[in-house]
Structure formats: structure tokens, C-alpha cells
N, C-alpha and C positions, 0 to 999 in steps of 0.2 A: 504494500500500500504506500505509495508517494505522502510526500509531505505537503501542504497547502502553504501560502504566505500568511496563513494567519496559523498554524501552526509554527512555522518558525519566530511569529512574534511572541508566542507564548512560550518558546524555547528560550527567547531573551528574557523574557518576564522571568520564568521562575529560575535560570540558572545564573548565580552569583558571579560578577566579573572576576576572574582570576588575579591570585595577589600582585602586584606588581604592577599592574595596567594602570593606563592612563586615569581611568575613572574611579581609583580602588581610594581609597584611605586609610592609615594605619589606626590601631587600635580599634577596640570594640566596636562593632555595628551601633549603630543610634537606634535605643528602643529595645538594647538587648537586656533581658529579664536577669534580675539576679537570682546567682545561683545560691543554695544554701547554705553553703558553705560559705559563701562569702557573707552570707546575713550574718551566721553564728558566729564567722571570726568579728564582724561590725561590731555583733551584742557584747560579747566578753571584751573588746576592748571598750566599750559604754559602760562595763560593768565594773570593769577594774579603775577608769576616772570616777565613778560615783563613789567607789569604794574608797579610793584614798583622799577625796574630797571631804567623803563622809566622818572617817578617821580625824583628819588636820578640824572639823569642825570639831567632833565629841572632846577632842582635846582642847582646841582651845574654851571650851564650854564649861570643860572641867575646870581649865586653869582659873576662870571668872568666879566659879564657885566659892574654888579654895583661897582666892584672893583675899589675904584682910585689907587691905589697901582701897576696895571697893568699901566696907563699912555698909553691908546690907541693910544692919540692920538702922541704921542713918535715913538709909534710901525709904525705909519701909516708914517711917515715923513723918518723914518729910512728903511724902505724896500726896498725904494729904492735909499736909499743915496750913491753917485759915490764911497766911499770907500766900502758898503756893497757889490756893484756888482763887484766893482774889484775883490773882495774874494769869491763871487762866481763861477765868471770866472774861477780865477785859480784852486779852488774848482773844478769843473768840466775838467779843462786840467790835474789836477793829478789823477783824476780819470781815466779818459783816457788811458793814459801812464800807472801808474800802471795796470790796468786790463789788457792791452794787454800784457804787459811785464808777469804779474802775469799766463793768461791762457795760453801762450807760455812755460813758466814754466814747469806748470803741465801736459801738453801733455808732455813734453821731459821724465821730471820726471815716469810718467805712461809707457812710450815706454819702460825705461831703465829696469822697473818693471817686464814685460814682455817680457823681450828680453829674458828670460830662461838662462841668465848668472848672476854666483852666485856673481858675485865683483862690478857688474852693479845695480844687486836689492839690494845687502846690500847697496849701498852708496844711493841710491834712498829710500831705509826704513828708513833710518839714517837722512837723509835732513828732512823727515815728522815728523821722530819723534823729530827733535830738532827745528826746524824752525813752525812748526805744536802745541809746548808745549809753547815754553817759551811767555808771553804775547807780543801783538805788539807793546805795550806802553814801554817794557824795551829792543827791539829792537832798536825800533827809537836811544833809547837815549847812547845801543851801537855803535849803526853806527855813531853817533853825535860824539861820543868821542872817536872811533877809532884810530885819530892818537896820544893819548897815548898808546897805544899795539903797534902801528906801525907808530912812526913818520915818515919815511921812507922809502916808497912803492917802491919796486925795480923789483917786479913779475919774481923775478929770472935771469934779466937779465942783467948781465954786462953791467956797465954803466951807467944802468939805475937809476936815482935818482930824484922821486916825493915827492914832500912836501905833508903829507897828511894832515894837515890843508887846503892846499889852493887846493887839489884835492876833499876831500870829503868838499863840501859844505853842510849846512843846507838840501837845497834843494834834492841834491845828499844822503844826508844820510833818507832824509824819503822816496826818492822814491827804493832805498835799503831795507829798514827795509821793509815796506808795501809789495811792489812786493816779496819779498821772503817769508812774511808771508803767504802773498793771494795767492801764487803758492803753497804751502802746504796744503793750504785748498781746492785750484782744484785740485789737485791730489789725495786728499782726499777722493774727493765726487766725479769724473767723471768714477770709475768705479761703483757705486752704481746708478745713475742715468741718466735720459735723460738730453740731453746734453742741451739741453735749458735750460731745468729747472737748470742745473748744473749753465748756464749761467746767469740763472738772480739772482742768489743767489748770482755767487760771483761778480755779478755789484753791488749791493745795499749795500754787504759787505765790498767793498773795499771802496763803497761812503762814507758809516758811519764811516770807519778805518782812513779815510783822515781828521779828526777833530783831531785825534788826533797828527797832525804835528804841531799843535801850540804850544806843548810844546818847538818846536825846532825853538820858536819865525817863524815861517813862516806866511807872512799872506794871509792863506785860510779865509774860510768865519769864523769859530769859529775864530781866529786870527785877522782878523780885529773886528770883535765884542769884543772881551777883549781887546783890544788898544784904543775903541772907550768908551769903559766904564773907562778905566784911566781917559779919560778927561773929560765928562760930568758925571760918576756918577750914569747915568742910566743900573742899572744892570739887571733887570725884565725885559723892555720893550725890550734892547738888546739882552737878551736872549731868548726873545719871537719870534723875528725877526730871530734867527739864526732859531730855532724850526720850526717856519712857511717856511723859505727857505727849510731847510733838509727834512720838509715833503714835498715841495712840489717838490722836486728833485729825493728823494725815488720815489714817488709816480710815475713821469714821467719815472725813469728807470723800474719799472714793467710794466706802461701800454706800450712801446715799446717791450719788451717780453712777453707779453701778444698777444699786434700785431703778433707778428712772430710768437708764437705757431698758431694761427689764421689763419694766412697765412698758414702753412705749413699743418694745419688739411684740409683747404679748397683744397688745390693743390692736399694732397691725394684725399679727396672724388673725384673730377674733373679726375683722371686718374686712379681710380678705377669704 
């Protein structure tokens, strides 16, 4: 029986160019399936990194334990001492305040971006890129010293005469510096991402940026902890205690964004 030209196409079809040819390539076929052997050498070396990963943690865990230098029992007494939680509180009300001020911000900031007028996005480019660069740490500490550039806030209006000392407060000047930082970094990231996820980025960013108001002597929770080590001395176990509160603050601002992504996956599926 002769061969057909469509049999010889199917000859090229199913037999593999021989090595060396023009059309060949070295190494494995693309799409070729792993063998089991190669899985099980993959898993045991997975197995033997988790395991000495696992080791160097239980040790160093130990070493925490046995540590007297940590002073647990400091730690345990202080977590929840009436000046720690005062610092947390406020910890968390300037959190608040700033993130609303801060996401209010960034939505205005983005509109102006978008509004397709060229005086609106430059001064909207120009906010991110100054407010967006300069660290939030030598923010704070211009808002704090403000009324030397302007002892005398008048906002252009006849008559008007505020003392900027007794206008910008400590207080007033972190919630300044922070919200005008954190509004540059949502407007930064809310055209790039979903807006939740935008949101619980910049919750946990603004939570972590709020330690840094005790340079402006305010006392947040970092702030009473370094006022509380002036007088007993306990520096480790205090700072162990700020650590364990921040994690466990951090930790509650994502798992409520975590929630609401959750809710909102679930509402879709339910009306899809």
C-alpha cells in the first residue's frame, strides 16, 4: 500500500526531529511531565530546608525562654499597666483620625489627577512627589517647628492674627505631618490596586507611622514606653511590650480586612 501526502504529513507530525538538527533544542522538551523521582528528590530537599529552619527557630525560641535579660516577668506586669493602655488608646484614636483624614486625601488628590486639567494634575503630581519623598520622620519634626517659618498664621486674611506656637500643637503637628504623608501614599497606590487591599495597606501603614510621634514627646504607646523606661530602667522588657502590643494591633487591622475582603467575595458569589 503506497503512502498518501497526507500520510507523510502525519509522519512529520508524530516523529521527533532528530538530535542535532537544525530545528532541535537542547534540554528537556517544553511541557515535559515530571518524573517521580524527581518530585521525591524536590520533597526531601523541601524537607531537609524546613527541617533545619525548623531546628535554628526551636532554638532560638529556647534561647528567648531561658533568657533572664528579657525579665518576662516585667513584660507580663507591664502589658497591661494603666499608663501602657492609655498609649495604646491614643495609639489607636490617631490612627483613626489620621487614616480617615489621610484616605480623604488621596481620593481628592486622584480626582484632581484625573480631572484632564493640566494646573489640577500638576499641583496633584507635585503634592506626591514632595509629600510622597521627603521621610515622615523629618515631616513631623517640620510641622513641630513650623512657627519659626511662620510665627504668625494670618491665611491671608486681614486681621487675622494666630500665634503659631499655641495653634500648631505637638498633637496638631503629627496629625499634619502623618495624614499628609499617608494621603500621598493612597494616592499613590489607589490607582494601581483594589481598593481594599489599597485599604488595609495604608491602615497598618499609618498604625506603624504613629510611633513615630514620640519624637514630638507625645504619649502614644512607643511614648509612654520610653517615659516608663526613664524611671525604672527596664528597657528590653519595655520594648518587648511595645512589640507584642504593635503586633498585636497590626495583626487585628488585617484580620478586619481580611473580614471584609470575605464578606464582599461571599456577597459576590450569593448574587452571582
Amino acid at each position: 500500500m503506497s503512502k498518501t501526502a497526507a500520510d507523510d504529513d502525519c509522519v512529520g507530525l508524530d516523529t521527533p526531529p532528530p538530535r542535532g538538527s537544525g530545528g532541535s533544542t537542547s534540554g528537556p522538551p517544553v511541557g515535559r511531565a515530571v518524573s517521580a523521582s524527581e518530585r521525591v528528590e524536590t520533597n526531601t530537599v523541601t524537607w531537609l530546608i524546613a527541617a533545619f529552619l525548623g531546628l535554628l527557630l526551636v532554638r532560638f525560641l529556647w534561647s528567648l525562654a531561658r533568657n533572664e535579660n528579657l525579665l518576662p516577668g516585667e513584660v507580663i506586669d507591664h502589658l497591661l499597666h494603666p499608663d501602657v493602655l492609655a498609649g495604646v488608646w491614643l495609639t489607636i484614636r490617631l490612627t483613626a483620625l489620621v487614616f480617615a483624614v489621610a484616605w480623604a486625601i488621596g481620593l481628592v488628590v486622584l480626582t484632581m489627577e484625573r480631572s484632564g486639567n493640566l494646573v489640577l494634575g500638576g499641583i496633584s503630581a507635585a503634592y506626591v512627589w514632595v509629600f510622597g519623598s521627603i521621610p515622615v520622620l523629618v515631616q513631623l519634626l517640620l510641622w513641630s517647628n513650623i512657627a519659626l517659618i511662620f510665627p504668625d498664621i494670618t491665611f491671608g486674611i486681614p486681621g487675622v492674627h494666630i500665634d503659631a506656637v499655641r495653634l500648631v500643637t505637638p498633637v496638631h503637628a503629627a496629625i499634619a505631618g502623618l495624614a499628609l504623608a499617608m494621603g500621598a501614599q493612597a494616592a499613590r497606590a489607589l490607582p494601581s490596586g483594589d481598593r481594599l487591599t489599597v485599604l488595609g495597606d495604608l491602615l497598618v501603614a499609618t498604625l506603624q507611622a504613629t510611633s513615630l510621634v514620640s519624637v514630638l514627646s507625645i504619649t502614644d504607646l512607643l511614648g509612654v514606653v520610653q517615659a516608663l523606661e526613664e524611671r525604672n530602667h527596664l528597657i528590653i522588657p519595655l520594648l518587648v511590650v511595645a512589640a507584642i502590643w504593635y503586633l498585636l494591633l497590626v495583626t487585628v487591622a488585617r484580620g478586619v480586612i481580611r473580614l471584609a475582603r470575605l464578606a464582599r467575595a461571599t456577597e459576590k458569589m450569593r448574587r452571582g
